[in-house]
N, C-alpha and C positions, 0 to 999 in steps of 0.2 A: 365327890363328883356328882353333880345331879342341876338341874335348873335353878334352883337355889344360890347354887355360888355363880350360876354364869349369871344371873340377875345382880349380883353382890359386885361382880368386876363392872357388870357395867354402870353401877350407879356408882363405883368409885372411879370409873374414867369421867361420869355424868360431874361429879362434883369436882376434880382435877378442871375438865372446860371450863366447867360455868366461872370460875375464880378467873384464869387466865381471860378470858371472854369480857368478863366485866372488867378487870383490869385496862383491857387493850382500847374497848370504848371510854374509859374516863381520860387513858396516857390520851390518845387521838383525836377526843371530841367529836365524837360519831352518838349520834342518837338512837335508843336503843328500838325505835320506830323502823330504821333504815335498815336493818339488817339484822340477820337469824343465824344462828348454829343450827346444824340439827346431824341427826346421825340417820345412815341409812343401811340398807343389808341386815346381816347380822347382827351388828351394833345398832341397828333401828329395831329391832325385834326384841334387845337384852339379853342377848345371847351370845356375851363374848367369851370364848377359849382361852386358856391362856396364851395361849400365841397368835391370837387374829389383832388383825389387824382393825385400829379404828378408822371404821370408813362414815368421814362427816363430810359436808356440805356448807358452806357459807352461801347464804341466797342475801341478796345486797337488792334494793330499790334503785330504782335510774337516779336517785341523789346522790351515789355513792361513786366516786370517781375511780380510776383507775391505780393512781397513790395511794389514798386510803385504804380502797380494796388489799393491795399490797403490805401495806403495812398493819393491818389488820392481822391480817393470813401469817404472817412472821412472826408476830407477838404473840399467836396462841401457838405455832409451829413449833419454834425453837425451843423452849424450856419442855416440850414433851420429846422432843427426841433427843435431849439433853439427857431426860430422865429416863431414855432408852426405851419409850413408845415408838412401835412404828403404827404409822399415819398414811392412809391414802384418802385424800381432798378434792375435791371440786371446790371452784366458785364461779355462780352461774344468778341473771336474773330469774324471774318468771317465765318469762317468755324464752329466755335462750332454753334453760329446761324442758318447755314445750315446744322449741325445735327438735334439742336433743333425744328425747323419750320419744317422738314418732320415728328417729332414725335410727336407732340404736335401743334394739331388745332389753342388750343387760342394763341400760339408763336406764331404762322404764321400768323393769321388775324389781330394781333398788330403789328405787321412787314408789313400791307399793307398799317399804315398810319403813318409808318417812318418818321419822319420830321428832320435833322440839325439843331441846337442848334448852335453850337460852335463846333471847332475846325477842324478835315481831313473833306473836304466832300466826298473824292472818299470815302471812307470808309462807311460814309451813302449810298450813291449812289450805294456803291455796292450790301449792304445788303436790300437795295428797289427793286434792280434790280432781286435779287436772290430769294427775295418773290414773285413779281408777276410773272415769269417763272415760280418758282414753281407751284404757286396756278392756271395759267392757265394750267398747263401741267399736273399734275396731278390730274386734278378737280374731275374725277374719285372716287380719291385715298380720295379726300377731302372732298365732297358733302357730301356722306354719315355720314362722321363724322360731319360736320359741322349738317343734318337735326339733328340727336342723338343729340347734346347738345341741341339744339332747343327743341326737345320734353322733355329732363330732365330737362330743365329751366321751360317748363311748368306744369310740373308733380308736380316741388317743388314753384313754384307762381303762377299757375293758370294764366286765362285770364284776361289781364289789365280791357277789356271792360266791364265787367259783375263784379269783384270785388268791393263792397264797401270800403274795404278799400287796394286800389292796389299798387304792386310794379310799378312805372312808368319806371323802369328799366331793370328788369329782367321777368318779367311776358308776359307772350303772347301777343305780337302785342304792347311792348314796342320798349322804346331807345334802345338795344341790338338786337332788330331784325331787326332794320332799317338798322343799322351797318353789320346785315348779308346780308339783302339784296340789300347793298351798294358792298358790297366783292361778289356776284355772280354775279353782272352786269360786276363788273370788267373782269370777264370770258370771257365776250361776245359773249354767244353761243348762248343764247336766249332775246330776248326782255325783258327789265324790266323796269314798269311802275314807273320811278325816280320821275317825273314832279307830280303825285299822291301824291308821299308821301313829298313834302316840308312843307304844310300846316300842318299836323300833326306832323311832325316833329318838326316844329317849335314852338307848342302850348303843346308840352309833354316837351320838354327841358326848356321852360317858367315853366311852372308848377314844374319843378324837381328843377332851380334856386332857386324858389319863396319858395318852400318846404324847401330847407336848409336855405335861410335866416330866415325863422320867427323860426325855429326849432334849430337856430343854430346847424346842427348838420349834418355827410355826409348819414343818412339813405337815402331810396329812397323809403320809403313804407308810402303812403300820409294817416295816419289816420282821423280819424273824429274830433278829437280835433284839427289839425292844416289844417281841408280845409276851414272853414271858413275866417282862416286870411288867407293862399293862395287866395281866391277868392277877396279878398277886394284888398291887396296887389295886385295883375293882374288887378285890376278893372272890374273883374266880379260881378253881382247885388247880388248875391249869390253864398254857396257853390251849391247849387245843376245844378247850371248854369254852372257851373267850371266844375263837375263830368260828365254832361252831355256831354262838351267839349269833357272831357276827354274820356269818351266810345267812341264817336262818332270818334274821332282819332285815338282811339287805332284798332278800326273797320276794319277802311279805313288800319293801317297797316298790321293788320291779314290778310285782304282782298289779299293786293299787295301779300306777301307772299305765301299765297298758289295758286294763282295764279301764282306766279314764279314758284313754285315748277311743279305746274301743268306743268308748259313748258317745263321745265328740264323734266320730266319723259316721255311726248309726246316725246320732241326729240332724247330722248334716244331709245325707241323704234321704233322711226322711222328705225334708222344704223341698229336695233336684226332683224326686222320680214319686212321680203319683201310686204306680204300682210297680215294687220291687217283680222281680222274676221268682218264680221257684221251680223247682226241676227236683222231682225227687230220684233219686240216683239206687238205692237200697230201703228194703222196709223199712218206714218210718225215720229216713233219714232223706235230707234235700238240700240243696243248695240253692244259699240266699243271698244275690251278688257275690263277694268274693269270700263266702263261709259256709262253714257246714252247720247245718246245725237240725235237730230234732225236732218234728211234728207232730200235728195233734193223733197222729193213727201209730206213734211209736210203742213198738210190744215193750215195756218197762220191762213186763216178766222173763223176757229173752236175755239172758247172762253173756249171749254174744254181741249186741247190739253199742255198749259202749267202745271197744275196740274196733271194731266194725266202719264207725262215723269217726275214731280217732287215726285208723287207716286209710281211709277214703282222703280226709281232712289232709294228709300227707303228702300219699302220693300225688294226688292233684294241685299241689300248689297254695293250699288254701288253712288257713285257720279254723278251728273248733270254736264256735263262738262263746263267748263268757258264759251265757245267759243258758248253754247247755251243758259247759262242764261242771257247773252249778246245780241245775236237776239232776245231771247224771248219779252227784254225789249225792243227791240227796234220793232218787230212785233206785241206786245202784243193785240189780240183782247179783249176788255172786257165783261165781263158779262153782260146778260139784271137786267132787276129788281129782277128776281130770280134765283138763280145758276140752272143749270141741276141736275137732279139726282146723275149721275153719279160721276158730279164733288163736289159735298158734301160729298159723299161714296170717291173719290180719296183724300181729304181733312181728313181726318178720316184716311186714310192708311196712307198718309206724317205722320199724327201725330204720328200714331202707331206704328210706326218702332221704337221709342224706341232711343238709342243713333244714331244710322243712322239715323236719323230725322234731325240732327241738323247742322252737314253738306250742306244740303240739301236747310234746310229750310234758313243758311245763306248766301250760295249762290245769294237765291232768294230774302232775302233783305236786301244785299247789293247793288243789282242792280234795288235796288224801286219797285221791284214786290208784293212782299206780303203787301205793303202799297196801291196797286194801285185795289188788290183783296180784303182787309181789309183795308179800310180806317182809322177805328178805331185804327189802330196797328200806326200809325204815331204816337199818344203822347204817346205809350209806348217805344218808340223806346229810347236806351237808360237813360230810366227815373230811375234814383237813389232813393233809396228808406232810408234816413239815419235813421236805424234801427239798432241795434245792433246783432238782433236776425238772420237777413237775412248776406248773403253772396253775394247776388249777385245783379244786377237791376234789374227791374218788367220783363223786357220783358226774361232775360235770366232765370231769377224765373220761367217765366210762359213754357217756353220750358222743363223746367229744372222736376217741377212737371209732363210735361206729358209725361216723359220720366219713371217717377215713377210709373204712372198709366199703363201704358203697363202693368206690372207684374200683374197688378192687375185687371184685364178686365174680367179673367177667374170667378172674384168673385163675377160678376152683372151681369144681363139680359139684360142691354143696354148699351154692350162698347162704341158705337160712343157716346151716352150724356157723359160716364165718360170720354172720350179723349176730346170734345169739351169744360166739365166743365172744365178742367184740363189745355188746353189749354187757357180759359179765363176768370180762377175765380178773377183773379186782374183788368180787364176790367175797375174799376170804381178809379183805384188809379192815383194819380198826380193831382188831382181837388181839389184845396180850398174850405175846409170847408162844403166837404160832404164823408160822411161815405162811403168808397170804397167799400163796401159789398152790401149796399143799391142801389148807383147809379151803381155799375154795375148791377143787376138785371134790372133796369132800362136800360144801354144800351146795354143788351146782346137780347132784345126784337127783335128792329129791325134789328139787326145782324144775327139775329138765324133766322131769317122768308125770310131775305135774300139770307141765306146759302142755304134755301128749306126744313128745319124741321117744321111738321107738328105743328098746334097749342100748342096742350098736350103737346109736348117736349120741344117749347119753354117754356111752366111754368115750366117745368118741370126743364129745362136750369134757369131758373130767381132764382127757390127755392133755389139749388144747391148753386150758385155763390151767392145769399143776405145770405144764412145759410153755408158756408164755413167755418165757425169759429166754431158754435155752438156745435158741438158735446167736440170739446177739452175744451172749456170753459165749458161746465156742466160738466164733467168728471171730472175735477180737483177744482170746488167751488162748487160743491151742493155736499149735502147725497145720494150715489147712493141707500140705503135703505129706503131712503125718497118717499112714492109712489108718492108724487107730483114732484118730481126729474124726472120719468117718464111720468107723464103726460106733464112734459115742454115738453120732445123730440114730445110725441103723437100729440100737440097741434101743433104744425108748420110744423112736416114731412108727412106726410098724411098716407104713404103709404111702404109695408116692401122696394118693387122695390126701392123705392125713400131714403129709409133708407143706404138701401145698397149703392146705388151709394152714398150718403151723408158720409159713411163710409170710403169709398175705397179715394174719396176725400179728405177724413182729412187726413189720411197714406200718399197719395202723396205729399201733400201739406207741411207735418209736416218733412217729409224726406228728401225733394229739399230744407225746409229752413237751418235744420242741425241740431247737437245737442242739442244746445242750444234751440233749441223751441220742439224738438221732442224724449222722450227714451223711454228705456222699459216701464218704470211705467208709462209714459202719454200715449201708445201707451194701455198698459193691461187697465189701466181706460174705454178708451173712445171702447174697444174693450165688458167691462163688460157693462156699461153703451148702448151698441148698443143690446148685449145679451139680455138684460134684457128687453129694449124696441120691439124687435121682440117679446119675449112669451107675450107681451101683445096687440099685433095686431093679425089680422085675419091671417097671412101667404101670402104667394106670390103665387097669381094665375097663372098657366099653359095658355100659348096661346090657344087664342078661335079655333076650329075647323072649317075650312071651310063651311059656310052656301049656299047649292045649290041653283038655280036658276030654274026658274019651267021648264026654255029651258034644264039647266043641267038635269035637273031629265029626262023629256020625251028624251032626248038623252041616257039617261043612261039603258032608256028600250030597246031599238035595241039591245045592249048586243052585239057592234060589234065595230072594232077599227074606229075612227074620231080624225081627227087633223084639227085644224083650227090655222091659222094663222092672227095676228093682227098688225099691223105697230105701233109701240108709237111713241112719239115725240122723245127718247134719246133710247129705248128700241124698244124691241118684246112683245108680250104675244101670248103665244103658248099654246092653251086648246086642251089637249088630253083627250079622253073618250074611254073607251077598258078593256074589262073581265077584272077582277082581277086573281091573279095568286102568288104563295110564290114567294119574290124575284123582282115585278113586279116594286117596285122603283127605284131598283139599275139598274133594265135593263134599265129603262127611262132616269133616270139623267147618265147612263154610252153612252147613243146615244147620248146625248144631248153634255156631254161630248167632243165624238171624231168627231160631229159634229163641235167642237170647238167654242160652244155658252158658253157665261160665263151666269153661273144660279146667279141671282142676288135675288129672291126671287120665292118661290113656296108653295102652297097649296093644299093637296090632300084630297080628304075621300071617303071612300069605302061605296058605298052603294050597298045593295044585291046584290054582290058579285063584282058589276063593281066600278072600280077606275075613279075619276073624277078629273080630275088636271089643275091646273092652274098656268104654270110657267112665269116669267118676264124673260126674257136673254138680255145680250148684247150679239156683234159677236167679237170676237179677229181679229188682221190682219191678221192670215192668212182664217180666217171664211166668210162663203157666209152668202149674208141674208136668214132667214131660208125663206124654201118655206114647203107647208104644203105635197105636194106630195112626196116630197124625206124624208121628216120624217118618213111619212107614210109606204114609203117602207123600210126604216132602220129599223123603229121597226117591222115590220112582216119578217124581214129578223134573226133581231136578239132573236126574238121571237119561229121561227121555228130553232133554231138552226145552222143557215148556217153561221152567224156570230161571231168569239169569239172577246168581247166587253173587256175580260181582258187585253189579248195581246196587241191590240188596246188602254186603258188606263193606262196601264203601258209604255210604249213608252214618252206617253203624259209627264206623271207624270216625267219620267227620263229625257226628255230634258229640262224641269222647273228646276230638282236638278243638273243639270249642271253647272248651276251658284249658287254662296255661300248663299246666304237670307240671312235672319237675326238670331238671334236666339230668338225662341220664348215659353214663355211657354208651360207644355205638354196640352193637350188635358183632358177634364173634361167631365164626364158622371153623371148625377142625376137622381133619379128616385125617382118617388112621385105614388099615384096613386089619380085619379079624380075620385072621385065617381059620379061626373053629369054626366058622361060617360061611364061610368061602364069600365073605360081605365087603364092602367099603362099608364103615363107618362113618355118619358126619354130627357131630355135636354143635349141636346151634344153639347158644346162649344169645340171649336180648330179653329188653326190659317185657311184660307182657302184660297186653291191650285187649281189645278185643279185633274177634277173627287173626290171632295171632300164627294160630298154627294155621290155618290157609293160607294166609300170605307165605309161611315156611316153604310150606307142602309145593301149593303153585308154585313157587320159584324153582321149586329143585324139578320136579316135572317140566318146566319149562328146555329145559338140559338133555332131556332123551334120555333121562334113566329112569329106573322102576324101582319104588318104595318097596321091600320085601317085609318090612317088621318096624315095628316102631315103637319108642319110648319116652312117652310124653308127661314131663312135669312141670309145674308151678311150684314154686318156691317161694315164699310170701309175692312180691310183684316183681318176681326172675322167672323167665320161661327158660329150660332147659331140654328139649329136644334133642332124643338119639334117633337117628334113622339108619337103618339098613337099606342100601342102597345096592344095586347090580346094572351093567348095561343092559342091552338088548336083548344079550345070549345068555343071562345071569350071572355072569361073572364078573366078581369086583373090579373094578377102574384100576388102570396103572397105576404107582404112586403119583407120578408128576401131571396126573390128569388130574387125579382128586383133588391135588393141593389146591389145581386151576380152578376147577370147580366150586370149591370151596369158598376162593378169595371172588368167582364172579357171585356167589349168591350171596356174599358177606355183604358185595359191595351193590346187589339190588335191594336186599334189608335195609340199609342205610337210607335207601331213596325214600321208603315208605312211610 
């Protein structure tokens, strides 16, 4: 198998015409002036499979009449399909050709590897010549049509690399998009990386040979029953060796590709816009029309900085441009033994974006990043999984699921454990002869302590990833009226928190794999079966309230404003102490706000009468580090009223929505009430923005109740908001008021 024999088919199809060819002009008395053979496509290039077809062309001069024509075309037709050639034919003048080829993409891109057979060659010559004028003069004209068929070949086969069982032909980052971006190089407006794509080229055209000899047959869709004699046949040790190949080429083609396209689109907007926009968003990171990408004031030396621009790049809506996941790879500083904070919470946003993730995340590796951040990501790296039930390889499985769980974040207490289970509940597949559920628990251990998830999470992470099965397998082989049916779930999940996210897991898991493993009825099962098991647990405990400190308390008796400022190592911590007041949160997190510190986590509680708070910020670039004296006067400023904090965070908010984001579920409000507290609870989940928790805060103030305590997190880009709430007289809300409550401030988040 190799370029050699497909050069050798086609010079024995070449010699089979030319006989026929010459034969038909002597039976007919046609001059061999008037009329050409010639082959186009694949068979114009010498690159015939055994099962392609031969695609020729008869081009005739206006002396050639319609009889002739005809009996021409039969004479070389007949004794080749006799001989059990299939043939697809044209016969066209000059000029119908160059009607054709301006109307019709795939006429014109078969027309750019025109080849002479037999007989006139100006006549070929002409119609090669008329093609590539064309296609560079009107690339405009052509581009466009040409990405369109690109993206409808992928609509209807999907991506080669990630298919278990794929078209090696039609499918994404197959033999047809080489061939496209063969025919854009021809342009030569922008650089294209040819010398990239030999190697995969030549190992996808092996495999597509190899595929019609053992199958006799010209499909191009390599199922599971013939990759194994493909593998043997190529002399690869296995199919899943072969498959491997196969992702790992088809990669490197999707890669060139949109990378082409990327240039194509830069250069075109170079000639529209005199001066692009730039906006830098985070140190050394900005946006450049609709991309992220790195600038000349980027700290290389900062090991946070490439997740940083590959999360922003995410959640916003936008691409990582080429040209920085390029440097990145090549500046990359790595991480110590354990990630920053920040970049574990940016690691959680990548994931979170949902289908903008995956863009992103294959940018980054392709160019060996995400294996050089994740080491463990190497042996998933296109690892085939021959399953029936799955569609795609582990690693695109695994993007694929937490792409799933995005939707479903709103339904657990801890979105970053359900994006990082989700992200890598397959961890333990590809290893001989141990249970992928088991050993990943086993290696999600030290990955997860690496990442900087506190102990608790990582078990929490281990249970998750070894019990990822479990919920669909007892839903569908035990009695769910069986009370030991429930005590299995009780016996291994510990906990509702851990149920839930154990829930929202199987949905994602069951939906990224496809029908075949996941529908209504296994989805209602294991939905009853999860029901059933919460009403026989305790319930899911409210975040604990801030415990003061005997320095907080005696501060808290002064009964006069104090801001203290603290340095972390990736953070601030900013403790403020100051009267309480209706309203007094949203004035806080609304300076904090237009201070433009991002609140990454906060804790309040109100004691006799004074608010005692303890916030963690980052600073944004355009953000000072905080200092405790300008706080200080910000809030007595915005306190006596000389400052409006709305104005000022709406501004904010609008030049955020300037750019498109993602789209993201709405915004969830619950209310419980704790009786240790004598509090209403309300849990407000939604996606989070800036001035996030003021907008919170002000709406529930808006209501006539008083914030007593509060518990505020970020979660890669999930806000998660506990608020202790009392009426007038500080006593919790009825039940059937809070619900109300709850559902009117669900439903004024929504507006915002």
């Amino acid at each position: 198998m190799g370029t050699r024999e497909r050069r050798e088919r086609s010079d024995q199809a070449d010699r089979e015409l030319i006989t026929l060819f010459r034969d038909a002009l002597l039976t007919f008395s046609l001059s061999e002036d008037s009329v050409a053979l010639a082959a186009v496509g694949g068979y114009g290039r010498g690159e015939l499979s055994p099962g392609s077809d031969l695609d020729i062309t008869f081009v005739c001069n206006n002396s050639v009449n319609d009889e002739r024509k005809s009996q021409l075309v039969n004479a070389v037709l007949y004794p080749l399909w006799d001989k059990g050639w299939s043939v697809d034919h044209s016969v066209r003048t000059r000029s119908e050709y160059r009607e054709s080829a301006a109307s019709d993409i795939k006429v014109l891109l078969g027309l750019l590897d025109i080849r002479r057979i037999a007989g006139n060659s100006d006549l070929v010559d002409a119609i090669s010549h008329d093609a590539s004028e064309m296609w560079r003069k009107d690339s405009e004209k052509f581009l466009p049509a040409l990405r369109s068929s690109i993206l409808e070949r992928e609509k209807q086969s999907g991506e080669l690399a990630f298919l278990l069982e794929p078209d090696l032909k039609e499918a994404r980052g197959g033999l047809r998009d080489i061939q496209a971006i063969r025919a854009i190089a021809r342009i030569q407006t922008v650089p294209v990386s040819l010398d990239r794509l030999a190697a995969a080229e030549s190992l996808l055209a092996n495999v597509r040979d190899g595929l019609h000899q053992v199958s006799g047959r010209k499909r191009d869709q390599l199922l599971f029953i013939e990759q194994d004699k493909v593998a043997a046949l190529l002399g690869f040790a296995d199919a899943d060796v072969l498959m491997y190949e196969v992702a790992k080429s088809a990669r490197t083609v999707d890669y060139i590709m949109s990378l082409t396209w990327h240039r194509i689109d830069r250069s075109l907007k170079k000639f529209r816009f005199k001066r692009p926009a730039f906006e830098e968003i985070a140190k050394g990171i900005e946006i450049n029309g609709s991309e992220i990408q790195f600038n000349s004031v980027a700290p290389w030396d900062d090991p946070t900085l490439g997740l940083r621009a590959a999360a922003l790049a995410a959640q916003r809506g936008f691409t990582l441009s080429i040209e920085s996941a390029t440097e990145l790879a090549e500046k990359l500083t790595p991480f110590g033994e354990v990630w920053p904070r920040r970049s574990r919470e940016d690691l959680i946003a990548l994931i979170g974006a949902g289908e903008h993730m995956i863009g992103v995340f294959e940018s980054l590796d392709q160019e060996g990043i995400i294996e050089r951040w994740i080491p463990e990501w190497s042996h998933l790296r296109f690892l085939p999984q021959r399953n029936v039930l799955h569609r795609h390889t582990v690693d695109r499985h695994m993007l694929e699921v937490a792409v799933r769980a995005t939707v479903l974040t709103r339904s657990v207490h801890r979105p970053d454990l359900l994006l990082a289970a989700a992200l890598f509940h397959d961890l333990g597949k590809g290893f001989s002869g141990r249970d992928h559920s088991d050993y990943g628990a086993e290696l999600i251990a030290p990955l997860a302590r690496r990442i900087g998830f506190a102990d608790e999470d990582v078990a929490t992470l281990q249970l998750l990833i070894k019990h990822h099965l479990l919920l669909p397998l007892i839903a569908t082989t035990r009695d769910l009226d069986d009370p030991a049916t429930i005590q299995s779930v009780l016996s291994q999940v510990p906990d509702a928190q851990t149920l839930e996210l154990l829930h929202a897991l199987s949905i994602a898991d069951g939906e990224a794999t496809g029908k075949a493993a996941w529908s209504k009825w296994k989805a209602s099962l294991v939905a009853d079966l999860v029901h059933r098991s919460l009403a026989a647990m305790a319930g899911t405990e409210p975040a604990r309230q801030l415990e003061l400190t005997e320095r907080q308390l005696r501060l808290a008796q002064l009964n006069e404003l104090y801001v203290e400022v603290e340095a972390r190592e990736e953070s601030y911590q900013i403790e403020i102490v100051t009267p309480d007041r209706n309203g007094l949160l949203a004035i806080v997190a609304g300076a904090l706000a237009i201070s433009k510190f991002d609140v990454r986590s906060a804790r309040t509680k109100t004691v006799n009468d004074v608010a005692v708070m303890t916030w963690l910020v980052s600073v944004d670039a355009q953000g000072e580090i905080p200092d405790a004296a300008a706080i200080s006067t910000l809030l007595r400023r915005v306190l006596e009223g000389e400052l409006d904090l709305t104005t000022r965070i709406d501004e904010r908010i609008q030049n955020y929505r300037k750019y498109p984001g993602i789209p993201v579920s709405p915004p969830r409000v619950l209310a419980l009430n704790d009786h240790a507290t004598a509090a209403t609870v309300l849990e407000v989940r939604m996606h989070d923005r800036p001035g996030v928790l003021y907008s919170i805060s002000k709406a529930i103030s808006r209501f006539g109740v008083d914030i007593q305590a509060a518990i505020v997190a970020t979660l890669g880009a999930e806000a998660f908001d506990t608020l202790y709430i009392t009426d007038v007289n500080g006593q919790p809300l009825p039940e059937d008021q809070a619900k109300g409550l709850a559902r009117q401030i669900e439903r004024y988040l929504e507006t915002l």
